[in-house]
ZAVO-459969 format. One line per 5 residues: number of its first residue (from 1); their letters; for each residue x, y, z of N, C-alpha, C, O. Coordinates in nm, 4 decimals. Atoms other than C-alpha are relative to their C-alpha. Layout:
N
NUM = a = X/Y/Z/X/Y/Z/X/Y/Z/X/Y/Z; ... $
This chain:
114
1 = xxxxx = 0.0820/-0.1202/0.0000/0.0000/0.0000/0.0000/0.0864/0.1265/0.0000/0.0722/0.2234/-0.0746; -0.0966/-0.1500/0.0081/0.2714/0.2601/0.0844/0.0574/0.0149/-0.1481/0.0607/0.1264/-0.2001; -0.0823/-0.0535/0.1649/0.4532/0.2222/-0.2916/-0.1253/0.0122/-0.0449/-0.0835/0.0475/-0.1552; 0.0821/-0.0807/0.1031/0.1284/0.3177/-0.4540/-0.0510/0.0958/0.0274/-0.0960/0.1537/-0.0715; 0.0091/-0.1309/-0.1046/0.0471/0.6073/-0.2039/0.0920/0.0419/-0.0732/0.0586/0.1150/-0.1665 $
6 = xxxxx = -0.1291/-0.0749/0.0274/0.3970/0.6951/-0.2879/-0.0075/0.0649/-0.1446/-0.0067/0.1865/-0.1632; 0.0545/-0.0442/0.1250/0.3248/0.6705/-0.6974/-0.0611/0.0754/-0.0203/-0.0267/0.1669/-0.0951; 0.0916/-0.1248/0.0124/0.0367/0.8641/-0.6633/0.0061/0.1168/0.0286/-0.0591/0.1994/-0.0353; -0.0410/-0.1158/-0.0018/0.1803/1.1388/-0.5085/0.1009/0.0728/-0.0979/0.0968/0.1933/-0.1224; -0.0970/-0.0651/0.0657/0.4807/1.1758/-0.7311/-0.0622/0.0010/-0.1500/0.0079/0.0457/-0.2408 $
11 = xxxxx = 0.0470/-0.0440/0.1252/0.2416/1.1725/-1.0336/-0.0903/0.0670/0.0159/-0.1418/0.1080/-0.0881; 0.1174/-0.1288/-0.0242/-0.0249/1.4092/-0.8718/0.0988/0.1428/-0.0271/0.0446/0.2447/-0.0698; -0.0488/-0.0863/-0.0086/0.2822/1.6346/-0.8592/0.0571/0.0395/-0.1352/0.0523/0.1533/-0.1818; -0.0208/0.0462/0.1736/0.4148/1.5211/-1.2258/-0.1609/0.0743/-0.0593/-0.1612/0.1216/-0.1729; 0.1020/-0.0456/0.0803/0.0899/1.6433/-1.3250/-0.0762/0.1433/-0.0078/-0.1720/0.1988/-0.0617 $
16 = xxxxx = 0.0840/-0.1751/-0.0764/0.0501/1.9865/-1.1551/0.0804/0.0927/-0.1497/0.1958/0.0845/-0.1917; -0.0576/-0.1139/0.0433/0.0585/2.2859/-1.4033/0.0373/0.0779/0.0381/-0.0525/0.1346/0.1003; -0.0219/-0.0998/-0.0781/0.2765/2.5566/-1.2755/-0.0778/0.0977/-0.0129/-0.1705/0.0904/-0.0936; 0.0930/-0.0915/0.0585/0.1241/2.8458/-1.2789/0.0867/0.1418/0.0264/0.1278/0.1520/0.1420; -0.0255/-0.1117/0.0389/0.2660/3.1975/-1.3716/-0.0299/0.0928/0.1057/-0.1247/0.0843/0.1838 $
21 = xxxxx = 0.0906/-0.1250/-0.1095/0.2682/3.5392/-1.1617/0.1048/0.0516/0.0085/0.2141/0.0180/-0.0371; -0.0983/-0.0813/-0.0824/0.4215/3.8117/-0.9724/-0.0221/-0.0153/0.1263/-0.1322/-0.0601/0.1584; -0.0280/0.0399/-0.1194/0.5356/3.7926/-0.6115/0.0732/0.1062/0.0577/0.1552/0.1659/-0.0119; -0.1040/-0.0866/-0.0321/0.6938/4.0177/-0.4016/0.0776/-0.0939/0.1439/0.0351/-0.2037/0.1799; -0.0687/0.0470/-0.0510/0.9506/3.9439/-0.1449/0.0107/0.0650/0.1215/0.1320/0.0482/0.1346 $
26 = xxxxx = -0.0134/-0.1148/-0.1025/0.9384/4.1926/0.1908/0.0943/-0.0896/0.1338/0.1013/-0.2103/0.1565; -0.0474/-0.0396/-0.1016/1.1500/4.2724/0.5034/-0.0568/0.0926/0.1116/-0.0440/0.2143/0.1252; 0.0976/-0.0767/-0.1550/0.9488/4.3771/0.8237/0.1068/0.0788/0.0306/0.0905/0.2008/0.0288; -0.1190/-0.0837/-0.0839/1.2752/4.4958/0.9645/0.0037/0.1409/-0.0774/-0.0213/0.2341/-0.0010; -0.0055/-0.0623/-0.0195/1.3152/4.7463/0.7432/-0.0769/0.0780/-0.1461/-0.0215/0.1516/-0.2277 $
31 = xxxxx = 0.1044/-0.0587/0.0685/1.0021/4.8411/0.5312/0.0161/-0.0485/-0.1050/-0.0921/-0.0425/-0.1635; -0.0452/0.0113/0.1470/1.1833/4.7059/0.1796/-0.0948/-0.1152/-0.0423/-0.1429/-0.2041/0.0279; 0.0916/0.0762/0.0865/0.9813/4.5400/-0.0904/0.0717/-0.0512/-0.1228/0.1392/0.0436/-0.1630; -0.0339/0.0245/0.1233/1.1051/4.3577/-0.4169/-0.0766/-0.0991/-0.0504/-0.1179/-0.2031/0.0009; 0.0743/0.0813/0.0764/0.9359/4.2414/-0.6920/0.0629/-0.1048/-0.0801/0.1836/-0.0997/-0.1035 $
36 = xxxxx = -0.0358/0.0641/0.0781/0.9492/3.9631/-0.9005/-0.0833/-0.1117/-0.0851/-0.1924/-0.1568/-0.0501; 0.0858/0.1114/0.0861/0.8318/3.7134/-1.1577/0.0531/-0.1202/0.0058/0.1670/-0.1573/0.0341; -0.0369/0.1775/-0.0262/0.7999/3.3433/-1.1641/-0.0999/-0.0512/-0.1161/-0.2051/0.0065/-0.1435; 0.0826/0.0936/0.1088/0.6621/3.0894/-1.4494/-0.0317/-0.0729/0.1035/-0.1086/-0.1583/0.0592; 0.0755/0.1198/-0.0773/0.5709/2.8785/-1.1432/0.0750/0.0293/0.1211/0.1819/-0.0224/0.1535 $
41 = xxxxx = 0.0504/0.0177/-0.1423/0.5111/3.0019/-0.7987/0.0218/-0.0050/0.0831/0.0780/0.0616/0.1701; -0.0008/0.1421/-0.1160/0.4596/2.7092/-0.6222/0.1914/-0.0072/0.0434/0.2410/-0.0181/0.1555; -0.1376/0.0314/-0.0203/0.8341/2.6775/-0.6448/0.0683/0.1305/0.0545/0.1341/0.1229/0.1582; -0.0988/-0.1604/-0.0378/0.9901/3.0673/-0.6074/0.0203/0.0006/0.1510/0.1369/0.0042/0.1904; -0.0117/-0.0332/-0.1977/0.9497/3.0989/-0.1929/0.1369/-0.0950/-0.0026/0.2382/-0.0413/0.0422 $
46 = xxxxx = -0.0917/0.1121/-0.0308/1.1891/2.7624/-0.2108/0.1567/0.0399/-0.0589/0.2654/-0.0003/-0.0175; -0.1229/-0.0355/0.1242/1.4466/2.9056/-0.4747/0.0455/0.1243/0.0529/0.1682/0.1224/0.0625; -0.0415/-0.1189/-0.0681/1.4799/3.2629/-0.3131/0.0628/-0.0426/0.1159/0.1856/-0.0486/0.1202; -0.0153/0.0668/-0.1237/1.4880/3.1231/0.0215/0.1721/-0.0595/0.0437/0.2566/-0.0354/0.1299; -0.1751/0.1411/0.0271/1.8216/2.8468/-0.0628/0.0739/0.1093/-0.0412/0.1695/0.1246/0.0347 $
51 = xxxxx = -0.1109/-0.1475/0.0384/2.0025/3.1860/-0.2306/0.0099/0.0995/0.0794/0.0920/0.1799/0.0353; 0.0122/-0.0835/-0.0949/1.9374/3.4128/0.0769/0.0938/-0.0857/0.0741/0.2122/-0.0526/0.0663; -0.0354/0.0593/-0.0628/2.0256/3.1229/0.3122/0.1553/-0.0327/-0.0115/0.2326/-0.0484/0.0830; -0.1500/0.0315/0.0665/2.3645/3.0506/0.0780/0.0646/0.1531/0.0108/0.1824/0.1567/0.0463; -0.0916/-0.1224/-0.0168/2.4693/3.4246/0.0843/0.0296/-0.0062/-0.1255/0.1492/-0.0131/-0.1539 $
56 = xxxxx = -0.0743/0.0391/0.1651/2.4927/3.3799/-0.2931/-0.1217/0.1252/-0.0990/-0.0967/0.1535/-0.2161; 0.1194/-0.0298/0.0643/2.1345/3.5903/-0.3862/0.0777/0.1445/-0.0907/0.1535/0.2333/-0.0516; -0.0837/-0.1308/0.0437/2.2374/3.8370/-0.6483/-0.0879/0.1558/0.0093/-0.0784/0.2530/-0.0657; 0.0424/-0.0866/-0.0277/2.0265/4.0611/-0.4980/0.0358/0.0797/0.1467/-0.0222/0.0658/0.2545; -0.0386/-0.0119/-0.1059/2.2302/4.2515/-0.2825/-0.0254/0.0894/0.0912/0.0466/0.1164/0.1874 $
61 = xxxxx = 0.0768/-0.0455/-0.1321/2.0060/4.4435/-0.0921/-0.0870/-0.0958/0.0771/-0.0963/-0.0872/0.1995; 0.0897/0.0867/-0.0695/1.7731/4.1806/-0.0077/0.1275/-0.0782/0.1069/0.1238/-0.0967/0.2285; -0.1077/0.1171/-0.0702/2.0976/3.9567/0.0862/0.0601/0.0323/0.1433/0.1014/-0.0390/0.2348; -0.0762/-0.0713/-0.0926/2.2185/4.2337/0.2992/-0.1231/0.0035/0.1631/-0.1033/-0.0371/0.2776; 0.1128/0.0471/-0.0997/1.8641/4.2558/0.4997/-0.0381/-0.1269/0.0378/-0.1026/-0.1538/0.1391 $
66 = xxxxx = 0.0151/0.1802/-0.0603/1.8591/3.8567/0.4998/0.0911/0.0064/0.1225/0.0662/-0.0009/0.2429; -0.0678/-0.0099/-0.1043/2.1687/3.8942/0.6353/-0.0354/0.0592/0.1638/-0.0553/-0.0011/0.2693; 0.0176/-0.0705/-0.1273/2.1178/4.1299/0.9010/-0.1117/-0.0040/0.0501/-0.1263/0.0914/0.1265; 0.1204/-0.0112/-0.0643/1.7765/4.0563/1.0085/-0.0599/-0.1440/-0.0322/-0.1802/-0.1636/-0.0150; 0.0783/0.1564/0.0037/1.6898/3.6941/0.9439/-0.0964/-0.0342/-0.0502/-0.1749/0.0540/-0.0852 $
71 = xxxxx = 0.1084/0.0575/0.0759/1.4585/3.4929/0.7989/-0.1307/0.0439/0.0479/-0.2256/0.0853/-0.0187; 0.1457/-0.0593/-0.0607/1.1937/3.5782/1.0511/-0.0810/0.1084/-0.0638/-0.1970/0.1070/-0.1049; 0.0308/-0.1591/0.1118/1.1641/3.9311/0.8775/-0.0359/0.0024/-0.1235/-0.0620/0.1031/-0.1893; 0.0121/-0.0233/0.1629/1.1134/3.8237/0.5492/-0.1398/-0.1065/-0.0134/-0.1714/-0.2104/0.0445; 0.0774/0.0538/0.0493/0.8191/3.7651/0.3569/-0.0395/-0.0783/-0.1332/0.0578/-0.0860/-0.2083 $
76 = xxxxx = 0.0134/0.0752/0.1219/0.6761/3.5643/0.0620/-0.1512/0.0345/-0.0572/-0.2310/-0.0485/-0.0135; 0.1280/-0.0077/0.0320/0.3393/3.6976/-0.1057/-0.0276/0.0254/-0.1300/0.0079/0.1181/-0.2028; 0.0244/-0.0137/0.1734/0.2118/3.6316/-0.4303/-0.1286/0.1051/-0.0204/-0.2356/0.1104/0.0402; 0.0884/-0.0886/0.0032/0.0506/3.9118/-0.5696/-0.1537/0.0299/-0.1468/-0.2663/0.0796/-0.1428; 0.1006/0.0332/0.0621/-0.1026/3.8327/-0.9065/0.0295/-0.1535/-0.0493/0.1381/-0.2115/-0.0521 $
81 = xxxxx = 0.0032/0.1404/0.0930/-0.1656/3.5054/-1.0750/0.0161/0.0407/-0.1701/-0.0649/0.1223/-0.2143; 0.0599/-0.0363/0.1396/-0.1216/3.5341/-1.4630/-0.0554/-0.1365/-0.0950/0.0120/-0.2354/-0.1238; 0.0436/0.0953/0.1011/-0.3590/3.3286/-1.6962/0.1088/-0.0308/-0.1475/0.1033/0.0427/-0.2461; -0.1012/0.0225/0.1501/-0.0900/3.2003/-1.9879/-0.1025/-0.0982/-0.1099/-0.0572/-0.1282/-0.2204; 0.0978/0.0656/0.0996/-0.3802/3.0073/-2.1702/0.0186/0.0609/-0.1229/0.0004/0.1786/-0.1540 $
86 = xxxxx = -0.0611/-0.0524/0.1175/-0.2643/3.0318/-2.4731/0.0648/0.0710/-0.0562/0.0529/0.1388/-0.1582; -0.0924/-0.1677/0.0444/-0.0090/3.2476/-2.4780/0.1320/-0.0891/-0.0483/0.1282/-0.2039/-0.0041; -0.1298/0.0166/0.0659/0.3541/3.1689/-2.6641/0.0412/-0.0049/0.1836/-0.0303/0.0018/0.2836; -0.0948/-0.0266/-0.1029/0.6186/3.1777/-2.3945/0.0833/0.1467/-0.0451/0.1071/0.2046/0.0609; -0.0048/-0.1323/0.0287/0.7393/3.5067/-2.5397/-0.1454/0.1232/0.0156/-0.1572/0.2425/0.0433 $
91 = xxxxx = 0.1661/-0.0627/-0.0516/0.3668/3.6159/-2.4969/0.0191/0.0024/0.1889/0.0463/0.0933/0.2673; -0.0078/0.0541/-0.1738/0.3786/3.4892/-2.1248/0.1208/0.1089/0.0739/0.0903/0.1731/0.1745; -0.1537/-0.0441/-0.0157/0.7848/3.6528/-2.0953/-0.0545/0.1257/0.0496/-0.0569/0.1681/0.1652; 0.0191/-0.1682/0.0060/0.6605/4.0075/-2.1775/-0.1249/-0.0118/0.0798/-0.1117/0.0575/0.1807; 0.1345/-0.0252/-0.1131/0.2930/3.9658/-1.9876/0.1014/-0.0068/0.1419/0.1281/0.1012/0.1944 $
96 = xxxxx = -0.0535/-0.0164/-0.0990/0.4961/3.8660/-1.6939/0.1017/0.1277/0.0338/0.1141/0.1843/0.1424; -0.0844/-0.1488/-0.0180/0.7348/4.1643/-1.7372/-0.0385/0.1189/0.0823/-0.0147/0.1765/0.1885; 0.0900/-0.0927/-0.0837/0.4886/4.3831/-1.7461/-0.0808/0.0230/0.0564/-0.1136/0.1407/0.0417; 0.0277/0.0335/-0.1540/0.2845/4.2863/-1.4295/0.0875/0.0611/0.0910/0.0558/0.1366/0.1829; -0.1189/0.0061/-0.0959/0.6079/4.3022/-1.2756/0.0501/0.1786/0.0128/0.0733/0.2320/0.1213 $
101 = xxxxx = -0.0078/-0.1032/0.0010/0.6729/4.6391/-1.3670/-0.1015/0.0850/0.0547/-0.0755/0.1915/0.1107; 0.1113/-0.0790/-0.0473/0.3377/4.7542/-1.2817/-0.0156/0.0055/0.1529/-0.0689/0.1029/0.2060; 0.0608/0.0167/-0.1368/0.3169/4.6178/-0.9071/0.1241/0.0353/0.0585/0.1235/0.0420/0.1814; -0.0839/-0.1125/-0.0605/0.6846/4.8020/-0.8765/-0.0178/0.1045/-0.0094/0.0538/0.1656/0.0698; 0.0206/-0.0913/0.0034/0.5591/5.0877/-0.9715/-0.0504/0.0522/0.1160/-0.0080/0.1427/0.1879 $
106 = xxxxx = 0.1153/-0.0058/-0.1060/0.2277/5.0257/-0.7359/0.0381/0.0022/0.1588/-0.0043/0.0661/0.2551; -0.0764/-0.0114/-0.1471/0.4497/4.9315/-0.4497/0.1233/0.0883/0.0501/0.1595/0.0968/0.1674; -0.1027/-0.0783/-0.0447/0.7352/5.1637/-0.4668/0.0937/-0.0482/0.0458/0.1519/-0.0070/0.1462; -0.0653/0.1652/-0.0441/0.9390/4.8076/-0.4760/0.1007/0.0147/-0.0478/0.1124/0.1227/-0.1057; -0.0814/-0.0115/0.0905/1.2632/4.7246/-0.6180/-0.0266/-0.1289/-0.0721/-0.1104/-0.2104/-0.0336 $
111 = xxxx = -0.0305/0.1465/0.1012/1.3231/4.4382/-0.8706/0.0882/-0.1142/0.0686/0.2059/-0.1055/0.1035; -0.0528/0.1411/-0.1061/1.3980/4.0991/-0.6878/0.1458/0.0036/-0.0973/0.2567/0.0259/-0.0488; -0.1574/0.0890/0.0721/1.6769/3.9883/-0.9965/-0.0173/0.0418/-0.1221/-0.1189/0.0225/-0.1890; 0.0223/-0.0382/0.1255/1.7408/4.1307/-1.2804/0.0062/0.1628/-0.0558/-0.0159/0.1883/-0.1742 $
């Protein structure tokens, strides 16, 4: 019973569509916001997170507030979802762009990477 439990999970997960968006990234400690885009999500909190934790993030303000204020302080909040239904991946590229641009504008954020 456990190896087909097991199967079933690793093909429920095999089967998940990512899904597209913007996200921002915040520091309680000391008000800062950065934006950013993701083709999938579900995964970004995990991928930021491991490059903060490594001292490697090439974002070196965020790295510097990881640093100095810890994980506790930092946040993870996705802010839009984007529908890619039918979109190219160059369609998707530039929609995600400019989301991304828009909710730095809206937030007065910087750019997570890039």
């Amino acid at each position: 019973m456990e190896k087909q439990t097991r199967r079933e999970a690793i093909r429920q997960y095999k089967d998940q569509k990512p899904e597209p968006g913007i996200f921002a990234v915040r520091c309680a400690a000391t008000g800062e916001a950065w934006i950013g885009i993701s083709r999938n999500l579900a995964q970004q909190q995990n991928r930021i997170w491991f490059s903060l934790r490594m001292g490697g993030h090439p974002n070196r303000a965020a790295q510097a507030a990881w640093n100095a204020h810890g994980p506790e302080s930092f946040s993870f909040e996705v802010l839009e979802a984007v529908d890619d239904e039918g979109l190219s991946r160059p369609s998707l590229d530039s929609r995600l762009k400019d989301r991304g641009g828009h909710w730095r504008e809206e937030l007065a954020a910087g750019k997570l990477v890039g």
